[in-house]
N, C-alpha and C positions, 0 to 999 in steps of 0.2 A: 689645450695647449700641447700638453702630451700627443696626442692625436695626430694636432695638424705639424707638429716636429717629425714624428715616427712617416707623415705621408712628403715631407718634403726629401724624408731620406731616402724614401724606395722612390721618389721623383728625380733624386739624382743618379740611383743605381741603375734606372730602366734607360735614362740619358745617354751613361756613358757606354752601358749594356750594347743600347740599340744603337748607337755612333760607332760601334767596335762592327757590330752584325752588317751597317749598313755601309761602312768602309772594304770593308770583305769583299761584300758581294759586288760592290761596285767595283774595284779594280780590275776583277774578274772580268765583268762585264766589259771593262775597257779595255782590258789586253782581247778577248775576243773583235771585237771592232779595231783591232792592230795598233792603236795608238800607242807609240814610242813611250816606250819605260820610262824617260825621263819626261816624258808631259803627264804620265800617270801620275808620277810624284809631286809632282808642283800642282796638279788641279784639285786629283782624286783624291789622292791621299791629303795635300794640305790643308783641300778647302772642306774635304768629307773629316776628317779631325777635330774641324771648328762646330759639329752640326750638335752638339751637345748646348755649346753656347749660342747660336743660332739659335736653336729651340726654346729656349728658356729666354731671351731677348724678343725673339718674334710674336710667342704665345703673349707674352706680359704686357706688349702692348699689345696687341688685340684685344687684350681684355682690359685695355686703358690703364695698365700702370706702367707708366712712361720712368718712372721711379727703378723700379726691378729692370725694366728693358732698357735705359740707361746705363743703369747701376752696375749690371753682372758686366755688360761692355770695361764701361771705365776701370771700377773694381778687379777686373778681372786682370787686366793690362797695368795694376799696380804692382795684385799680388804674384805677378809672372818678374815684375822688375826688381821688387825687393823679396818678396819669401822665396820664390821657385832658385831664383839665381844666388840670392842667399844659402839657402840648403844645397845648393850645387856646389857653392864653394867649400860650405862644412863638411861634405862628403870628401872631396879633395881637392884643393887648388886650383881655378886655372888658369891658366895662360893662353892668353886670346892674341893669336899670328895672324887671322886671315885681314887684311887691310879692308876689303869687300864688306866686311859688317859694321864700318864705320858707315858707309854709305846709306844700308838698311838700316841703322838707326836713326839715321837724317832722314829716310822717307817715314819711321815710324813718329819721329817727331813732327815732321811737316803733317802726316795725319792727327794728332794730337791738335793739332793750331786749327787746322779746317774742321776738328770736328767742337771746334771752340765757337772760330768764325760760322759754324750753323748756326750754332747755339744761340749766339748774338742777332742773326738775321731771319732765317725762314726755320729753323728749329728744325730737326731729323724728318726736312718735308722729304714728297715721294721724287723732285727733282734734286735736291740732296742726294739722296740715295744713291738715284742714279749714276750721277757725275761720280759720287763713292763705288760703286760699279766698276763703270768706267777706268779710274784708275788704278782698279785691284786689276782687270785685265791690261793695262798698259804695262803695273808691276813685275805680273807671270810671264808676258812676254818678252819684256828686260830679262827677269829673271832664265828663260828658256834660252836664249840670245846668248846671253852672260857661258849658260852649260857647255850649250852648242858650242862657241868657239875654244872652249876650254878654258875662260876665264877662272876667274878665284871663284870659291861657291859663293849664292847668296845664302840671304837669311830663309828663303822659300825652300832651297834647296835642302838646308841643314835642319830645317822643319820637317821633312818626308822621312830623310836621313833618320832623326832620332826616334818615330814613329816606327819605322822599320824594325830599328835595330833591338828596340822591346817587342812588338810582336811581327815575325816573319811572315806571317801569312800576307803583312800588307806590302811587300816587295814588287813588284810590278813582274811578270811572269815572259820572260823572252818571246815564249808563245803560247799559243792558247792553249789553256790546261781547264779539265773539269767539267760536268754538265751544266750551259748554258740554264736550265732548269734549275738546279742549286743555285748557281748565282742569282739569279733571277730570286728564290724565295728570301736567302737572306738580307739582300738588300732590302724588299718589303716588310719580311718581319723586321728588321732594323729601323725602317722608320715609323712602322707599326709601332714600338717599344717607345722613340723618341717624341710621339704623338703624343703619347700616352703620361710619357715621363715630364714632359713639358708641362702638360696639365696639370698632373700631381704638384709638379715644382711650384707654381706660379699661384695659384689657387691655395696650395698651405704658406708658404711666401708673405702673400696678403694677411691669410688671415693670423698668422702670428705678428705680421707687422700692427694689426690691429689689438690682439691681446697684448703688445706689450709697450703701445699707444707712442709707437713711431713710425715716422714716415716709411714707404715702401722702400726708399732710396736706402736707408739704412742698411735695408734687407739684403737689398739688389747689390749695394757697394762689398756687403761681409759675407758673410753665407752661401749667397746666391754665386757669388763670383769665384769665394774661394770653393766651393762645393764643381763645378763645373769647370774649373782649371787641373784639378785633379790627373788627367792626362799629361797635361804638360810639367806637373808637378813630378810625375814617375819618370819620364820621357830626358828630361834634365838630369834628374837625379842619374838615371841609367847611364847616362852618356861622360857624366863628370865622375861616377867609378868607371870608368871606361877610360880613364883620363882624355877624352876628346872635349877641350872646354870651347872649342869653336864652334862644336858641333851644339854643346850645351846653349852656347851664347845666340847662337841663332835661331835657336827652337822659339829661343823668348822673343827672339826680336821680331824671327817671323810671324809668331802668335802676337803678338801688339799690331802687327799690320795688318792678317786677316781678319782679328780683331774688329778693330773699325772699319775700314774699307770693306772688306766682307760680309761681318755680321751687319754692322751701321748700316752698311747698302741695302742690302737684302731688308731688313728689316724697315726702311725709309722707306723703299719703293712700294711694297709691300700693306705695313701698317704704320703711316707716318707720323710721327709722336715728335710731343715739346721736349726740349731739354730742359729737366729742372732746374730753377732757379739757383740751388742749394749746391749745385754741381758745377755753373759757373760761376761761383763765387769763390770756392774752393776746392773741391775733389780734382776739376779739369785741371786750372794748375799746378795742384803736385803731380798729374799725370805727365805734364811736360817735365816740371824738374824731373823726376825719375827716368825721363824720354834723354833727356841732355845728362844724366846720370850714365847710362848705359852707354848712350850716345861715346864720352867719354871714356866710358871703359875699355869699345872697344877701341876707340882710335888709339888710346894709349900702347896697346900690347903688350902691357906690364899683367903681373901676376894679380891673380883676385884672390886673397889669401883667405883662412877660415877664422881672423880675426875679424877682415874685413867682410865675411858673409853673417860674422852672428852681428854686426850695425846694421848687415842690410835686414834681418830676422829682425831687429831689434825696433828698427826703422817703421816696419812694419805692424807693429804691434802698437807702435804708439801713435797710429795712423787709425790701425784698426779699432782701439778702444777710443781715439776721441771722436771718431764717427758714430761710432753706439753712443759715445755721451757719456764717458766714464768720467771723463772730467775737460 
């Protein structure tokens, strides 16, 4: 037990290790091939942030636990609604003005529903996916559209934004900077690292789910999720000392849509997995409450105060232990 604990921890360290390495090197790469600083931030940067959860979704089903490779998805786009945005408001207050993230919580929600209605019909098949796919790029290009004309930001937008603003190196570079060689190894040691850290993850994952004679889902909804949000975790946190709570609000809302659309896709097309039973009964709809929670927050543009972030911390906890079976 000890063991497979100590190997789930360097499986998430190599994760977010190798997601930091393989973000790097790829921006790099795509300021060399000239692509516009703001398509950087919406592709590279948003959709190379998610590859920690990617990894540990994709890996776990391949290796048939549809459990874990559910779980860290759903799980994960909980604890971004209630803990990360909770700790953001304990950190300091915020007040959410952009009217624009009313909207991306309506697409985070309407993903929540469709990824119900798989569940119900063809389950995370590889035509699922797809169409999941599919409307992550309809999303980016609204979202790029939305920049381009100088609309209010999106949630995509305010996603790159907070990624930045903790670490600089992933800023999009005006012009080409650095040898194409360096980019080029970090990126591959990066997903070398993610490879590697996936495996760890999902293989102690299991087999702790088996010493402690609960479903994989358990795993996948607590540990697995909250272990691998962990960026998004600091990412909010840094933006709400920063008093930017727009910026905070949308890192979440953006992360619930890469989330699904992103990882759900990739992982559907990929290695196509059931949604378990246990997750359309319950875990998928308090993802929607919390989807029509945030939802709410932002349309309101009232203050998110740090009484109201320790309900949402609180919220969270008594989500978390009745999933473990604490009562």
């Amino acid at each position: 037990m000890l063991t497979d604990t100590l190997l789930l921890l360097l499986g998430l360290v190599l994760l977010i290790a190798g997601g930091d390495l393989l973000v790097r090197g790829a921006v790099r790469i795509a300021g060399r091939l000239r692509l516009s600083p703001m398509l950087i931030g919406l592709t590279v940067v948003g959709m190379g942030t998610s590859m920690p959860e990617l990894a540990a979704s994709l890996q776990a089903s391949l290796a048939g636990s549809s459990g874990i490779a559910l779980g860290n998805i759903v799980g994960s786009n909980i604890a971004n609604a209630l803990l990360i945005l909770g700790v953001a408001a304990l950190i300091a207050p915020i007040v959410v003005s952009t009217p624009s993230l009313w909207r991306d919580g309506g697409v985070g929600l309407f993903a929540a529903l469709a990824l119900i209605g798989a569940g119900a019909t063809l389950g995370l098949s590889r035509e699922v996916g797809i169409a999941f796919l599919f409307l992550m790029g309809g999303y980016i290009y609204y979202a790029y559209r939305q920049e381009h004309v100088g609309a209010p930001h999106s949630a995509a937008h305010d996603r790159a934004m907070a990624m930045e603003e903790v670490d600089r190196a992933l800023i999009p570079p005006e012009k080409p900077e650095g040898r194409l060689w360096v980019a080029l190894l970090l990126f591959v040691a990066g997903l070398s690292l993610i490879v590697g850290g996936g495996s760890f993850l999902v293989n102690a994952a299991i087999a702790i789910a088996e010493d402690l004679n609960v479903s994989d889902a358990v795993i996948g909804l607590t540990i697995v999720a909250v272990g691998t949000s962990v960026p998004e975790l600091v990412t909010s946190a840094v933006a709400a000392y920063r008093k930017q709570g727009d910026i905070a609000l949308g890192n979440v809302l953006g992360s619930n849509i890469y989330n699904i659309l992103f990882i759900g896709g990739l992982t559907g097309a990929i290695a196509p997995t059931e949604v378990p039973a246990s997750m359309m009964v319950f875990d998928l709809w308090v993802l929607v409450a919390v989807s029509i929670l945030v939802m709410v927050l932002a349309l309101s543009g009232r203050r998110l105060s740090r009484t109201e972030g320790i309900m949402l911390v609180a919220a969270y906890v008594v989500y978390a232990a009745h999933t473990a079976g604490l009562f």
